[in-house]
N, C-alpha and C positions, 0 to 999 in steps of 0.2 A: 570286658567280659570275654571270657574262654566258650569255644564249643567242643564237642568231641571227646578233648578228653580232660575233663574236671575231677577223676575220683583218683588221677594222679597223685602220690605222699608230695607233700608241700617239703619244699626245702629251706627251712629257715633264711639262709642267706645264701646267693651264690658265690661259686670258687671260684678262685680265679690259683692261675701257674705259680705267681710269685709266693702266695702264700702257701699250696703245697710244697712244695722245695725248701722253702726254711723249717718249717713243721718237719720232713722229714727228714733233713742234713741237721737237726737239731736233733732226733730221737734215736737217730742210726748210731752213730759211735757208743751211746751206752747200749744200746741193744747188740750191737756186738762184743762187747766188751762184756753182759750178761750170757750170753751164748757161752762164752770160754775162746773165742776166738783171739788169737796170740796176736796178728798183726792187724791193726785197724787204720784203714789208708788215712793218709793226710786231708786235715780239714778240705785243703781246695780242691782236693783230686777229687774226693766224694761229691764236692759241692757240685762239681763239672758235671760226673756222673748222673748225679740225681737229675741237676737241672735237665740236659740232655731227655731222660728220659721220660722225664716227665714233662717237658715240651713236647715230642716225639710223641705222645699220648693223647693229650688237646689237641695237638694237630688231628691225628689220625680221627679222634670224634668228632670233631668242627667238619672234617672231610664227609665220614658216613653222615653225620648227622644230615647236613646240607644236600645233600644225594637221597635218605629217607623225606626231605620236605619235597623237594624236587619233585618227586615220583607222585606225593600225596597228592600235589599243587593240580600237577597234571590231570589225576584222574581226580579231583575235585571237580576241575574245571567241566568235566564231561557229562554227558545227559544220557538219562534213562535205568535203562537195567543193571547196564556197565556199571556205572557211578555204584547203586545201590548193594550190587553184590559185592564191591569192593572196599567200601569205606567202613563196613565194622571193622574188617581185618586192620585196614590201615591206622584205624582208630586205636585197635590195640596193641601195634604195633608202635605206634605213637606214644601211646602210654605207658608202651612198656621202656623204651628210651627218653622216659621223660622228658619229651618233646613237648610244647604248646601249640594247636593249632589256635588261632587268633583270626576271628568272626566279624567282630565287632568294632565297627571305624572308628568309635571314641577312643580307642587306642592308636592314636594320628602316628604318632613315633614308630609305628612299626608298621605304618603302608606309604606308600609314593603315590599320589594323585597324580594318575597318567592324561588325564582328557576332562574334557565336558566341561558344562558351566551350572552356574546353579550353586545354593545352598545345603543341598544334599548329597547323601554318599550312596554309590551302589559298590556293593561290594563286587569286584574282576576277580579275586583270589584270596585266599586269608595269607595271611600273615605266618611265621614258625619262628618260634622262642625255644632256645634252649632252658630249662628249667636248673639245671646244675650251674651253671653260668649268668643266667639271665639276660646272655645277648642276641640278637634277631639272627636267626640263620638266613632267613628269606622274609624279605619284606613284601609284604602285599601290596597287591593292589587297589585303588579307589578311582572310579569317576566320577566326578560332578553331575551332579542332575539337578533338573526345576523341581522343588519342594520347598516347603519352612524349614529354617535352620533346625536342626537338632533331630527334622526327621530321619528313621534309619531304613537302612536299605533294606524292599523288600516291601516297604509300605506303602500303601496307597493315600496321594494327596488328595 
């Protein structure tokens, strides 16, 4: 389960580079070739180009991305006023980069249980999923605590 920001547009599947690249070194030559453009580079020269830049592009999000969770994590972590006046904005800022903040330890794959013992989880930090991708930018944190399995963090035994 998501917090924060759930009224995010759901993305069917996520993208990944190899599949943009062929989608577009597949659609470029006729679309220039519809434009009236006289010379249309060679299949591999295009193919280099495209790849190039559109690797160049994932990088660059995976970069901001990781740096907007980074910031969020931090000021999640913090108590009082601070935290409060800050986390609508970060929330829609979040939402607006289709980012996930991720709450909830039954999503085990996207935190590292750093300490503790026990059958329960306290939540150290949420979790940050890219939504267009679907891969963990920043994996949360978890501690172990004395509780019944399945209890969630935040509850009282």
């Amino acid at each position: 389960m998501t917090t924060g920001v759930a009224e995010a547009p759901v993305c069917p599947d996520p993208i990944d580079a190899m599949t943009v690249i062929k989608g577009v070194t597949e659609r470029v030559p006729k679309a220039l070739e519809a434009a009236g453009v006289d010379e249309v580079p060679a299949s591999g020269a295009l193919a280099m180009a495209v790849r190039r830049a559109v690797l160049d592009e994932f990088r660059t999000r995976a970069q901001f991305a990781g740096r907007v969770a980074e910031i969020d994590a931090l000021l999640w972590s913090r108590t009082g006023d601070s935290r409060e006046a800050v986390n609508g904005a970060m929330t829609a800022h979040l939402r607006e980069l289709r980012l996930l903040r991720v709450t909830e330890p039954e999503e085990s794959d996207r935190f590292v249980v750093t300490e503790g013992e026990g059958d329960a989880f306290e939540l150290l930090s949420p979790a940050y999923v890219d939504e267009l991708t679907g891969k963990v930018i920043l994996a949360g944190q978890l501690r172990r605590v004395a509780g019944p399995a399945g209890m969630k963090w935040g509850e009282e035994a």
